[in-house]
N, C-alpha and C positions, 0 to 999 in steps of 0.2 A: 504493500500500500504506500503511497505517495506520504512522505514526511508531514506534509501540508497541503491540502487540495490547492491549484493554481484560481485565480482569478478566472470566470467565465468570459471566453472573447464572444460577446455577443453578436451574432452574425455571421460569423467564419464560417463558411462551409467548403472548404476546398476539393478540388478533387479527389477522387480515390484513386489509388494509386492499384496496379497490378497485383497479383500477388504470386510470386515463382518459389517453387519449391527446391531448397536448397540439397542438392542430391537427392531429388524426391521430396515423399514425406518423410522424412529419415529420423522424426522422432517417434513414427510411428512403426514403420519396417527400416529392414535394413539398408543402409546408404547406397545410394548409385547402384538399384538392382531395378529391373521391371517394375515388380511388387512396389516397390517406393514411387517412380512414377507414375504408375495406375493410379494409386494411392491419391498422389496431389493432386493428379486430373478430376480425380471424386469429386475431390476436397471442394473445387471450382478452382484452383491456380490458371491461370494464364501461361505461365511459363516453369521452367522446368531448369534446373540447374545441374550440371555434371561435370565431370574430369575425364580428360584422357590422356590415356599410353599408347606408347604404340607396341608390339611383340616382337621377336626377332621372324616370325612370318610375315609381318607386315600387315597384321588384323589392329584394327585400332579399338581399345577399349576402353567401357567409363569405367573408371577409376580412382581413388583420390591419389594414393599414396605410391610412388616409385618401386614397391615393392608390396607383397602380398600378405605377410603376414598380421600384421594389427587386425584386419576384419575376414578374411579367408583362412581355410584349413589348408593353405599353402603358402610357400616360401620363396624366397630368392626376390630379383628385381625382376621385373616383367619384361624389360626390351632383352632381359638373356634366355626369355623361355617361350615354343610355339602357343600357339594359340587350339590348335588342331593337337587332338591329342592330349592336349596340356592341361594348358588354364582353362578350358571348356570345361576341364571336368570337376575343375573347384568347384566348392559351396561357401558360404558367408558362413563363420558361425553363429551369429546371433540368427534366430529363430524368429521368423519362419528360414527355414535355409534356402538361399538363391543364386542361382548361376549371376558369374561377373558378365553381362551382357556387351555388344557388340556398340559399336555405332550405328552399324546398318540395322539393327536391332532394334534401337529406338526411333533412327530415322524411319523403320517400318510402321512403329506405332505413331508416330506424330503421323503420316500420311492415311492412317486410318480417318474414314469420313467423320467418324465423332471427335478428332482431335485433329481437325485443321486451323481451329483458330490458334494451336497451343505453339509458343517458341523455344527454342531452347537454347541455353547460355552455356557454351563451350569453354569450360575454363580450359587454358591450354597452360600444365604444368611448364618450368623452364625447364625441364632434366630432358625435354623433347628434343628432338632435332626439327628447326623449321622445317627446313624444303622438303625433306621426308613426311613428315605429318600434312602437311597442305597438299602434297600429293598425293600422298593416299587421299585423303578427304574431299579433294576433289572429283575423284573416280567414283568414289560412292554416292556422293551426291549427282553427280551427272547419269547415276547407272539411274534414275525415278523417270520415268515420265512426268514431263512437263516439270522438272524441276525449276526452270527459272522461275513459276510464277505460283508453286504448290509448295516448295520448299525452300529457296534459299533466302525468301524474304524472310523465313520465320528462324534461321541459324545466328546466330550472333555470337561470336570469337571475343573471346574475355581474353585480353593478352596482359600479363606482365610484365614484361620485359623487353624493351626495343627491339631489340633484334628478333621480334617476330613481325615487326611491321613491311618490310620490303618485301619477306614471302608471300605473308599473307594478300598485299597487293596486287603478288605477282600471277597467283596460284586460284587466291578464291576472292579476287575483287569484289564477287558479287556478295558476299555474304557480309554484316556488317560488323565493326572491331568495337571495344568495348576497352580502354583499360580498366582491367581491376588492380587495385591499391588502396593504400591507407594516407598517402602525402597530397594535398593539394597544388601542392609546390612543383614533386616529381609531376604529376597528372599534365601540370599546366607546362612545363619546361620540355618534357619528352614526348608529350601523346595526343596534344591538344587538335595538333591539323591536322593531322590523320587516324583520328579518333570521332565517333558521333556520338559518342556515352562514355560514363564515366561507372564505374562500379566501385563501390567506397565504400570503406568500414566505415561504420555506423561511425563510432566515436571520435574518428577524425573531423566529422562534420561539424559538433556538437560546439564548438569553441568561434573565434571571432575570424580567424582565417580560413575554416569548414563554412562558415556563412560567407563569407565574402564568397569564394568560391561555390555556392549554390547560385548567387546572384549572377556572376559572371558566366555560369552555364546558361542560367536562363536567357540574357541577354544574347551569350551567342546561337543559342539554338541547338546546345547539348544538352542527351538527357540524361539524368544523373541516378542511378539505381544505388540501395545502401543492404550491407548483409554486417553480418548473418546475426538479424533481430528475432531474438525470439520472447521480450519483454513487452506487454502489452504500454506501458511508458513510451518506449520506443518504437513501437508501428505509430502510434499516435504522433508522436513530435515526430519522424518521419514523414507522418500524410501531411502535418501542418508545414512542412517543408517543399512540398509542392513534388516530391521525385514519384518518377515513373511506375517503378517496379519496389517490391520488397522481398527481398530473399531470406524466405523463416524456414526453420527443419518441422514446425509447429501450423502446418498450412491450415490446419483446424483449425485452430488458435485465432490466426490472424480474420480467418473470414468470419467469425463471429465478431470482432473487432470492427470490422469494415463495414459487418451489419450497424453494429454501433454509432459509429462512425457516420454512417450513410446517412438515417436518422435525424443526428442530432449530433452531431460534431463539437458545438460548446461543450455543451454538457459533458459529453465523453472525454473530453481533454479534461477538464474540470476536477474530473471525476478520478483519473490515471495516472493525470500529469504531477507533480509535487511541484509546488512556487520554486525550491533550489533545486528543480531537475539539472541544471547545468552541473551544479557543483556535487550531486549525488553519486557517483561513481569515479574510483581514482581512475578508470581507463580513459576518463573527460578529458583531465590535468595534462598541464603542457610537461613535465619533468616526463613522467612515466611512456607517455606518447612516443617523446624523445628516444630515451630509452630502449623502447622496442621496436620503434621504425631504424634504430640505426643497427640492432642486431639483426633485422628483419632483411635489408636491404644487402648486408654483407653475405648474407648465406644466400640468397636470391643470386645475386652476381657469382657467388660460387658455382651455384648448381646449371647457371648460364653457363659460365666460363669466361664471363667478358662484364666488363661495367656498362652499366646503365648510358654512361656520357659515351665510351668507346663507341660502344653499338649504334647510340642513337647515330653518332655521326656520320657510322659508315653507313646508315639506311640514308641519312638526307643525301648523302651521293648519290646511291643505288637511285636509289626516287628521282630526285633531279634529270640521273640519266633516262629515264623511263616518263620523265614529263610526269611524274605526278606530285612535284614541290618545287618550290624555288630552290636555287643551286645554293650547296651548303655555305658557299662563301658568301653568301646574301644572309645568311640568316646565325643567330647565335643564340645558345642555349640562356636563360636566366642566370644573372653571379652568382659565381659558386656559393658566397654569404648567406643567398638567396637561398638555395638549393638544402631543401631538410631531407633526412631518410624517409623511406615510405614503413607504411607502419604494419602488425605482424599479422594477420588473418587469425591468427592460433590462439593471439592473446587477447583477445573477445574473449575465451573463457575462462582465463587464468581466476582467481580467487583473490579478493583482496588480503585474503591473508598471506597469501603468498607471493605480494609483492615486491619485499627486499630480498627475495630470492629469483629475481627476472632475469638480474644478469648472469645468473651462472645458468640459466635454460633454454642458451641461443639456440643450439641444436634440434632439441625436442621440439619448441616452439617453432620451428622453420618447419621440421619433418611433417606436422597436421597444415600447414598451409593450404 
C-alpha cells in the first residue's frame, strides 16, 4: 500500500497503454515457453516478449539465458549444442514442463487468425553474432506468406548494443528496432536515429533526467515502452507517463489494473500511487542507478566484445556507406561527461536489503539480463 495516498489529479484520463507479456505470462507458467505465450494472449496482452539464441544448427530459439541450465533439465551454452536431436528434447523444470520453442514456433502462433493483432518484442541477447542471427531471421520470416504485411509489421528487434544496428538494417530493414536499456543518456547518444522506440527500465524513468527524456520522445515521435513492472504503483505512474507498451510477467495483474485504470484513472492513481512515490524505492536514487548501470554496461561490452562508443562508430560508417545516416564525420557522439552507464535489467529485483552488497554481484546480475 502506498505510504500516503497521492492527491487526486482531477480529470487525467490518459491513454492506456499496451500490455506485452514479458517472456509470456511467466509468473504464471514457465518463461519463454508456448504455454507462457498462450497464457498472455488469454490474458488480453497485445504483445509478447522473448529472447533468442541461436544453436550450432542454426535453429534460433526463445530463450533468456546463454546457457540452459537455470530453467531447463539441460546444460552447457546453446550456440555449442544442435537443436535436432538436442535441445528439442529439453523440458523447463518448473511445472507445467515445456519444450524451449523455436522462433518459427511462435512466428507460427502469432500468424494464427486469432493472434494477428499480437507483436512481438525480440530481445536480441549481445552473446549473438549479428549477421548470423539476422540471417537466419530473415529466412524465417520470408519463409510466411505475405509476410510483409501479416508479419513483419508486428516483429520488433529490442537491440542493446550498437553493433547490432548496421545488420539489423542490413538484413531485416523491415522489421522495426527498439533499444532496450536503463540510461537515457546511452539511448539518446547511440540509438536515437536509428531507433523508433525506446524500451527502458522502469526506474530509470522515474527521476528528473527519465522525465526529460519521456518529453523529448514525445516531441520526437519515439515511442517509449518500460519493463519489467510488475507493481500495480508502477503500471499506474507508467500509464500517467503517456508510454506505449508495459512489459509485466503478471499480465493478469496489469489488465485488471487497466480495467481500473480505464474507468477512473484519478481515483486509481489516488488510490496506488503514494504522494513520495519518487523517493519510495532505492532503485529510484541517483547513487545506486549509478552503480549498477556502470556494472551493467561493462559486462554488456564484454559479452559484445566491443564498447558501446567502438561499435557505435563503426555502424555510422557502415550506414553512411549504405545511405542510411549522415557520414560519421558529420556527426558526434554526446561528451563523454555526458555519457552515464546504462542501467542492469536484473537489478529490478534485487532487494533492498541487499543493497551494499551490489557491487560484489556484477556477474550474477549481468547473467538474468
Amino acid at each position: 500500500m502506498p505510504w500516503t495516498k497521492s492527491f487526486k489529479m482531477t480529470g487525467l484520463q490518459p491513454a492506456m497503454p499496451e500490455c506485452w507479456g514479458h517472456r509470456g505470462a511467466s509468473a504464471t507458467f514457465p518463461e519463454n515457453t508456448i504455454a507462457s505465450f498462450e497464457r498472455a494472449v488469454r490474458d488480453g496482452s497485445e504483445g509478447l516478449e522473448s529472447d533468442v539464441h541461436v544453436t550450432s544448427d542454426d535453429v534460433i530459439v526463445m530463450f533468456h539465458d546463454p546457457s540452459l541450465e537455470r530453467t531447463t533439465d539441460g546444460s552447457g551454452l546453446i550456440r555449442e549444442q544442435a537443436w535436432a536431436g538436442g535441445i528439442e528434447h529439453l523440458r523447463t523444470t518448473a511445472e507445467p514442463r515445456q519444450q524451449i520453442p523455436t522462433f518459427n514456433q511462435v512466428c507460427d502462433l502469432l500468424m494464427k487468425p486469432e493472434n494477428m493483432h499480437v507483436k512481438l518484442n525480440i530481445d536480441i541477447k549481445p552473446d549473438n553474432d549479428p549477421e548470423r542471427l539476422f540471417t537466419l531471421m530473415k529466412q524465417v520470416v520470408q519463409s510466411y506468406d505475405n509476410y510483409e504485411t501479416a508479419l513483419s509489421p508486428r516483429l520488433i528487434l529490442g537491440i542493446w548494443h550498437p553493433c547490432f544496428l548496421a545488420p539489423a538494417l542490413a538484413h531485416v530493414p523491415t522489421l522495426r528496432r527498439v533499444h532496450i536499456g536503463g540510461s537515457p543518456t546511452a539511448a539518446r547518444t547511440y540509438f536515437w536515429e536509428h531507433c523508433d522506440g525506446f524500451s527502458m527500465w522502469f526506474a530509470s524513468l522515474v527521476g528528473a533526467e527519465g522525465q526529460a527524456f519521456l518529453q523529448q520522445a514525445r516531441r520526437d515521435g519515439k515511442d517509449v515502452f518500460v519493463w519489467t513492472v510488475n507493481r500495480k504503483d508502477e503500471m499506474v505512474e507508467a500509464t500517467r507517463w503517456g508510454v506505449k507498451a508495459i512489459l509485466t510477467d503478471k499480465t493478469d495483474l496489469f489488465q485488471n489494473v487497466r480495467a481500473d485504470m480505464s474507468l477512473d484513472y484519478a481515483s486509481t492513481r489516488s488510490e496506488e500511487v503514494g504522494f513520495f512515490f519518487r523517493w519510495a524505492s532505492w532503485r529510484y536514487w541517483m547513487l545506486p542507478q549509478f552503480v549498477i548501470q556502470s556494472m551493467w554496461i561493462a559486462n554488456l561490452e564484454k559479452r559484445a566484445g566491443t564498447t558501446f562508443e567502438t561499435s557505435w562508430r563503426a555502424s555510422q560508417a557502415q550506414l553512411a556507406a549504405a545511405n542510411y545516416a549522415t557520414p560519421a564525420s558529420e556527426k558526434t557522439p554526446a561528451p563523454a561527461a555526458a555519457q552515464q552507464p546504462v542501467a542492469s535489467p536484473a537489478a529490478y529485483d534485487l532487494d533492498l536489503e541487499k543493497a551494499p552488497a551490489i557491487a560484489h554481484a556484477a556477474p550474477a546480475i549481468a547473467a538474468t539480463a
